[in-house]
C-alpha positions as CSV (number, residue, x, y, z in Angstrom):
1,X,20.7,-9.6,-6.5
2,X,17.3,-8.6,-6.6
3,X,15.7,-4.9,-5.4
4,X,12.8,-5.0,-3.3
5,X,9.3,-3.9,-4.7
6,X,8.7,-1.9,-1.4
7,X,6.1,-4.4,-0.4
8,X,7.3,-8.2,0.8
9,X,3.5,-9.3,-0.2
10,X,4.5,-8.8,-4.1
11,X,8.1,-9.4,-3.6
12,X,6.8,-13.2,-2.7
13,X,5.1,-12.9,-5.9
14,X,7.7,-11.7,-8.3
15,X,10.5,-14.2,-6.5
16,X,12.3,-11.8,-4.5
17,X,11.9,-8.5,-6.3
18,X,13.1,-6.9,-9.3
19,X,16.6,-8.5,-11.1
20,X,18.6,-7.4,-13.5
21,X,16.0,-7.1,-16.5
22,X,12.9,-5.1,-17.4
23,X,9.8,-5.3,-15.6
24,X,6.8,-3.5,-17.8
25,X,3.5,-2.7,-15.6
26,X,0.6,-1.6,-18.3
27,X,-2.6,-1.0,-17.6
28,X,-5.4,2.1,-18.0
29,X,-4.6,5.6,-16.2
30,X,-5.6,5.2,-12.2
31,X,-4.4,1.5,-12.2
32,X,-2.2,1.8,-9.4
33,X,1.3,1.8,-12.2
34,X,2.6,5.0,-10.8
35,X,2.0,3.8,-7.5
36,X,4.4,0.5,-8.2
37,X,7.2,2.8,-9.1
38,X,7.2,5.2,-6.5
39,X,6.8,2.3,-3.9
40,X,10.0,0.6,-5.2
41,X,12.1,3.9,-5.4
42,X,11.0,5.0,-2.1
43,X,12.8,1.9,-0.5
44,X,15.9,2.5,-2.6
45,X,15.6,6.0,-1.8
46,X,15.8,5.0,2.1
47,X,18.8,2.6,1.7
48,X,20.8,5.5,0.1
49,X,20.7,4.4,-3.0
50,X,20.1,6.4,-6.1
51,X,17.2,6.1,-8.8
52,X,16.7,7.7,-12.3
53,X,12.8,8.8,-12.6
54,X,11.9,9.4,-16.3
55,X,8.9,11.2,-15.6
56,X,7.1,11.6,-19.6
57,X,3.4,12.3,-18.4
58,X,4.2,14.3,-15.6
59,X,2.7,12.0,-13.1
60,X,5.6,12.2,-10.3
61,X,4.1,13.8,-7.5
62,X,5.5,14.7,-4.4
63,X,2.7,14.9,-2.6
64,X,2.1,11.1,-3.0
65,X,5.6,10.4,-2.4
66,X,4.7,12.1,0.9
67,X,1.3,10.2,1.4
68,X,2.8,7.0,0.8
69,X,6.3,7.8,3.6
70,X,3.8,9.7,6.1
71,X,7.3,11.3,7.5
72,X,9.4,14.2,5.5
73,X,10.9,13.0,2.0
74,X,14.2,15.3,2.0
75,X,16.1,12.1,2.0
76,X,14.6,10.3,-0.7
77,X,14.4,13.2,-3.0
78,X,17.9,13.6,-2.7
79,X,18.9,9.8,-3.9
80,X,16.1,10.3,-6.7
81,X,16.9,12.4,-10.3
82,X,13.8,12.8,-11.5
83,X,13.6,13.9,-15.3
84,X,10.5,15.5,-16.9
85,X,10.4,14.6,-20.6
86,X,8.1,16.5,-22.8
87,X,8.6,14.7,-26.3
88,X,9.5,11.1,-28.4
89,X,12.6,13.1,-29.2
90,X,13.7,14.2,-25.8
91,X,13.0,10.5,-24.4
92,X,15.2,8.4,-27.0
93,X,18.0,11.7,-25.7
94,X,17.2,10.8,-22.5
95,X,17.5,6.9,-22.3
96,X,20.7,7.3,-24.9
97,X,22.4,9.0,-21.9
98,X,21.2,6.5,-19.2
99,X,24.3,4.1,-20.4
100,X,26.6,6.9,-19.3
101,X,25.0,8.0,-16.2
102,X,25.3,4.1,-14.8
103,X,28.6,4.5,-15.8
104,X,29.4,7.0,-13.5
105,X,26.8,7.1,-10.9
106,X,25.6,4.1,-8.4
107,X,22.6,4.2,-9.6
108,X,20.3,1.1,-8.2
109,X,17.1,1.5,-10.5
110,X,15.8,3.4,-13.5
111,X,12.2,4.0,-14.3
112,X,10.6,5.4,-17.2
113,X,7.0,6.2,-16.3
114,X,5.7,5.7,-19.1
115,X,7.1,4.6,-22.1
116,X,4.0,4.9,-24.6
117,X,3.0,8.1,-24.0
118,X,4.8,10.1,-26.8
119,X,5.5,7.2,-28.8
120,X,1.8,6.9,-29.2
121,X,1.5,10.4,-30.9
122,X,4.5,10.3,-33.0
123,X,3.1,6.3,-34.1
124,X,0.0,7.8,-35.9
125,X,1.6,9.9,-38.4
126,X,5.1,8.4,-38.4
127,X,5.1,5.0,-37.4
128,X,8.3,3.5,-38.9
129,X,10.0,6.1,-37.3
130,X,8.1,6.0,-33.8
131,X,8.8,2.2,-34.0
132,X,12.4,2.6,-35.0
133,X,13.0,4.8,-31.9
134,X,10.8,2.5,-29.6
135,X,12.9,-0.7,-30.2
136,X,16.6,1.8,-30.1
137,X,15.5,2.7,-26.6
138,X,14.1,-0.5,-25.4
139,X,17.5,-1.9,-26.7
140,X,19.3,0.8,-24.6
141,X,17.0,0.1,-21.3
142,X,17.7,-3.6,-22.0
143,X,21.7,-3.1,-21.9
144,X,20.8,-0.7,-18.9
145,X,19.2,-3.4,-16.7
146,X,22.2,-5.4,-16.9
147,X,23.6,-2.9,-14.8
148,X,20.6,-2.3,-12.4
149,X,16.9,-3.0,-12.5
150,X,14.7,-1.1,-14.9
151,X,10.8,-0.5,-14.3
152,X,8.6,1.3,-17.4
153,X,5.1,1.6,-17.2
154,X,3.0,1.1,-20.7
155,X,-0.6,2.4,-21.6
156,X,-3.0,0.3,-23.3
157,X,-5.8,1.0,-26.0
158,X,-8.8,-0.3,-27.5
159,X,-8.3,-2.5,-30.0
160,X,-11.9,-1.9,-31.9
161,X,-11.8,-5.4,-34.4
162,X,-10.9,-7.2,-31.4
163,X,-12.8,-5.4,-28.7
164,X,-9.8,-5.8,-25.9
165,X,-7.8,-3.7,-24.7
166,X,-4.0,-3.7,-26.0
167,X,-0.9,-2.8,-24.6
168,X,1.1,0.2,-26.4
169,X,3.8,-0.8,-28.8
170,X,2.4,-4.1,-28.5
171,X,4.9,-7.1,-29.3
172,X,7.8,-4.6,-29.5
173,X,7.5,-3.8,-25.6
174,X,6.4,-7.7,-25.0
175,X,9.7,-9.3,-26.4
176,X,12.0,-6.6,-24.0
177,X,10.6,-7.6,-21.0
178,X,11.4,-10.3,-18.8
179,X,8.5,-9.6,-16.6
180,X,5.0,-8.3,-17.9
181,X,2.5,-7.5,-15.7
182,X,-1.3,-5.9,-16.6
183,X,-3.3,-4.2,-13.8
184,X,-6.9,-3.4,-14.1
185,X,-9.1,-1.2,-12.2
186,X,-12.8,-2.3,-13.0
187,X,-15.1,-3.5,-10.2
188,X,-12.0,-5.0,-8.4
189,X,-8.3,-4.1,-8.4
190,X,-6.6,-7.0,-10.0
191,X,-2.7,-7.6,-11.1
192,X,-2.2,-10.0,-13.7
193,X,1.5,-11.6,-14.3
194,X,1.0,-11.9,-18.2
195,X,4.9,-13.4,-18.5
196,X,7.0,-15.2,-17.5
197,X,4.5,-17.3,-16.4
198,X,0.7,-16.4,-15.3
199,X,-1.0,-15.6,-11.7
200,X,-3.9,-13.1,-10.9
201,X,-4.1,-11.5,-7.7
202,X,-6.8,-8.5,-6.4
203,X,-4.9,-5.6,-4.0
204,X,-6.1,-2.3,-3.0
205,X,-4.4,1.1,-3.6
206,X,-4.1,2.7,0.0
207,X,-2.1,5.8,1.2
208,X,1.2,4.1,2.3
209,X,0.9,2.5,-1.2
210,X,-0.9,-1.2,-1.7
């Protein structure tokens, strides 16, 4: 059964809401990514159910969560476990213990916000490694979303021979996930469902969320 998005306008979109898979959002910093998660978490938050936040750029903020809710967000911060991960290392520790958590815990959606962040670091110097731990946790987060619906957010770069902008980790992120969406922020806000199949919409980032 799918999870709502926290918005029935993209819940028509993405037929129904997240399932049992990964869904990767990627796009530049500001696009509205952050915004997608907290949205869906808030409306598990509401209905008691519990999330795992993997927080690896240290863009959870409470004062949004509060923004988007306009009412006191006691209850929701008590269904969410929100983990602050400061390294490549730290996040493949991390993600191995999600498996074990589920296990245990009724937990109704993970999100790692985002995954490319440390990878992308580690990538330049070490990049057989960084891509060996990449595919082990998006292997993991896979197995995971069997369980319960996983979200990760993705950065992009600038791919100079081809003058485009790229998605982190590339084809290794692309084959996990069942759903691939790339948001933009230039003269319009726009949401493109890059797989499993293609549609381009514009939306607006507002308080209560989009």
């Amino acid at each position: 059964m799918n999870i709502s998005s926290g918005n029935k306008d993209f819940d028509k979109i993405i037929n129904g809401g997240y399932g049992n898979f990964i869904t990767t959002f990627y796009g530049p910093a500001a696009s509205g990514k952050t915004t997608l998660c907290l949205l869906a978490s808030i409306e598990q938050a509401e209905n008691n159910k519990k999330i795992i936040f993997l927080d690896t750029e240290n863009g959870f903020s409470v004062d949004r969560l509060k923004q988007i809710v306009n009412k006191d967000v006691g209850k929701i911060l008590d269904n969410m476990i929100v983990v602050k991960v400061k390294s490549f290392k730290t996040q493949q520790e991390r993600i191995k213990n999600l498996l074990n958590i589920i296990k245990f815990g009724k937990i109704s959606l993970v999100v790692v916000d985002s995954i490319g962040v440390h990878y992308r670091r580690l990538v330049r110097s070490k990049s057989e490694l960084a891509n060996k731990m990449l595919i082990s946790q998006l292997r993991i987060l896979n197995a995971v979303s069997k369980k319960c619906p996983v979200i990760i957010t993705n950065q992009v770069y600038t791919d100079i021979d081809e003058n485009n902008l790229k998605m982190v980790g590339g084809l290794i992120v692309e084959k996990s996930s069942k759903y691939l969406i790339r948001l933009d922020n230039n003269v319009r806000r726009s949401l493109s469902i890059v797989k499993p199949f293609r549609k381009e919409i514009n939306f607006k980032i507002i308080n209560s969320g989009i």
